[in-house]
Every structure is written in C-alpha cells, then in structure tokens.
C-alpha positions in Angstrom: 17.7 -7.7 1.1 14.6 -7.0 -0.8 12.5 -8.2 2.2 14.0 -5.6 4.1 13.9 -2.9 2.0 10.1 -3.7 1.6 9.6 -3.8 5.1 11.1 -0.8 6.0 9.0 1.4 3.6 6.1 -0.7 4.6 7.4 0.9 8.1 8.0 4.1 6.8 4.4 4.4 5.2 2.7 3.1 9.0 5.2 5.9 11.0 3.9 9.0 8.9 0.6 7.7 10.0 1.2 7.7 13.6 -0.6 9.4 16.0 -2.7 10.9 13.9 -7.0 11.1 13.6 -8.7 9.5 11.1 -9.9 13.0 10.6 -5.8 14.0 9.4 -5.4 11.2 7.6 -8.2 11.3 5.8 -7.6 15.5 5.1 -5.6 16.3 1.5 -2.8 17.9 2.2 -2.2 20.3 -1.1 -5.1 22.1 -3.2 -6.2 21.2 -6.1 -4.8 17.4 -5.3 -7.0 15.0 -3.6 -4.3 12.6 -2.0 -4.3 11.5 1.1 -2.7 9.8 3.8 -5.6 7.4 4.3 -6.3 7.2 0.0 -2.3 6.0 0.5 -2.8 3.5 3.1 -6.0 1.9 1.2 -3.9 2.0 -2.1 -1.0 0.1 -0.9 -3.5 -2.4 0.9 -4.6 -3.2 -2.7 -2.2 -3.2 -4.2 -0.2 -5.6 -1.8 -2.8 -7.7 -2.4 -3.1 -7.5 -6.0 0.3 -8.0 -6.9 1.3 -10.9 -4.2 -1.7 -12.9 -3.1 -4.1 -12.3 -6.6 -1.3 -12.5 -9.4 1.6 -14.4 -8.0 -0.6 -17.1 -5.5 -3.3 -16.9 -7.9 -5.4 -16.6 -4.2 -9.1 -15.9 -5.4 -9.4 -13.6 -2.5 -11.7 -10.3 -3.3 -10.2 -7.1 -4.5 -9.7 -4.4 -1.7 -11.5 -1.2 -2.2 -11.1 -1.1 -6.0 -14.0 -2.4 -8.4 -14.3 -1.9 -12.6 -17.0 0.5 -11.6 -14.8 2.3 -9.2 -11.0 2.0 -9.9 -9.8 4.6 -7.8 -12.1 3.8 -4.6 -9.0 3.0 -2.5 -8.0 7.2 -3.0 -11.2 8.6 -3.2 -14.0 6.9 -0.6 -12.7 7.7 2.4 -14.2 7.5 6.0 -12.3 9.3 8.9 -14.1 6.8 10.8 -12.9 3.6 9.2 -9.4 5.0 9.4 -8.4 2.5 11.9 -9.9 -0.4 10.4 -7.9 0.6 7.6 -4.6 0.9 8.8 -5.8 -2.4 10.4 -6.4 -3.9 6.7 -2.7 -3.0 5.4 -1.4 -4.3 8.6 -3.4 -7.8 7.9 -2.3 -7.5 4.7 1.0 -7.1 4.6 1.6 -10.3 6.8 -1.1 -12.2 4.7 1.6 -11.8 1.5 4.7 -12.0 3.8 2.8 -15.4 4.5 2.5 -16.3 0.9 6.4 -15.9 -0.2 7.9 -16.9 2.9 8.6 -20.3 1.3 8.8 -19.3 -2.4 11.9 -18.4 -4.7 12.7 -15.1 -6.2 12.8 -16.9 -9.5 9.0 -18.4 -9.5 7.4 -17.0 -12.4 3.7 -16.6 -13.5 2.2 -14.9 -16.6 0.7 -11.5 -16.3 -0.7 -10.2 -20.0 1.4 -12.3 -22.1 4.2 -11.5 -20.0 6.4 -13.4 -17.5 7.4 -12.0 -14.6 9.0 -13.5 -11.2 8.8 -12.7 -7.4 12.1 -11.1 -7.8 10.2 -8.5 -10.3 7.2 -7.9 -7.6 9.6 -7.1 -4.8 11.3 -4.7 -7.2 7.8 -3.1 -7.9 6.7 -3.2 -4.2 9.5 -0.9 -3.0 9.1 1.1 -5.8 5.6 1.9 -5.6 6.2 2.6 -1.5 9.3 4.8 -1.6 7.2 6.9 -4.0 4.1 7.3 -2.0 6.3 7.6 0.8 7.6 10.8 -0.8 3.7 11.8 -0.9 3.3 10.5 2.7 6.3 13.2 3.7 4.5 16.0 2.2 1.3 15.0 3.7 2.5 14.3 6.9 4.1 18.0 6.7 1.6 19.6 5.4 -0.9 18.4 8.5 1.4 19.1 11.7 5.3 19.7 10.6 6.2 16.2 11.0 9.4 15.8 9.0 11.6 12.7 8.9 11.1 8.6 9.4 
C-alpha cells in the first residue's frame, strides 16, 4: 500500500509536467514566490535520494543539486535547457530507490541524529512530502495553461 501511494504521487508530480517546455516549467507561477515546476522536480530528485539511497542504504552516492554552500540549489538554479535531463534525473532516481527497498522490510531501522527511524517512517515522509508539492504542482500547472486535474 505505501508503494502505491508513493508511486502514484510520484505519477502525479511527472503528469503536471507533461507536455510542457523547459521554458514553463522552469517559469514561477505566482509573484512574489519563486517555485517552480522544474525547482519541484529537482527537489524531489534530492530528496528521493537523500532519504532512501544516502540515509537508509547508507549509498555514498553524491548529493543532487543541493551543496552546504548552496542548500536550496535544487529550487533556485534552474536551466529551461536542462529541463529534460531533469525530469530524466527524478525518473533515474526514483527506480534507483525502488531498487534499493525492493528486498528490504518496513521495519529496518537506521539512526538519523540520535534518532531511530524505519523504512516504514520514510515511506510515510515520501508521500507526504509529494502530495504537498503536488498541491504546488496544481497551482503551477494552472497558473501556466489551465491544466486542472491528475
């Protein structure tokens, strides 16, 4: 159940970017903010990343996007241009951690801060953090050509 949920706002995230130019996705949809569909689609790549491969796997793979020096790269340096590539990074992504829980239990724990967590926790998280920047991604999406719905 909670792989399914996942997936489908990992779908819903990818369908509000359909069809659109890197150009769109890259455009903020509501003055003063700054968000973006691409600055959501970079964000969720990291974060995927950070949460399933980096601090459950314990992978020493390389942060995406984000750096100490930078910690909000993933919303804020954007390139219409790479917008594919992009999209092509959560996509690569997303199976890359499907890849590294397929096998594991919900109940696997690891330590994050002094605290212990479980894969159960993650998956919790995951569709948390989607469903609400899928409720940005609606906006956006709106906001750029009227596109309402899943």
């Amino acid at each position: 159940m909670l792989q399914s949920w996942l997936d489908f706002h990992r779908d819903t995230l990818l369908s509000k970017c359909a069809g659109l130019t890197g150009e769109q996705l890259a455009r903020p949809g509501t003055p003063p903010s700054t968000l973006t569909l691409l600055g959501l689609v970079r964000h969720l790549a990291y974060v995927e990343r950070v949460w399933f491969r980096q601090r459950f796997a314990g992978e020493a793979v390389a942060t995406l996007h984000c750096t100490p020096d930078a910690p909000d790269a993933d919303f804020d340096d954007l390139d219409p241009a790479r917008a594919a590539a992009d999209l092509a990074a959560l996509t690569a992504e997303i199976a890359a951690c499907d890849a590294v829980v397929a096998e594991r239990s919900l109940d696997e724990t690891f330590t994050l801060r002094d605290r212990t967590l479980n894969l159960r926790w993650i998956y919790v998280h995951m569709i948390e953090e989607y469903a609400r920047h899928n409720g940005h991604a609606d906006l956006l999406r709106e906001a750029l050509d009227g596109e309402t719905g899943f």
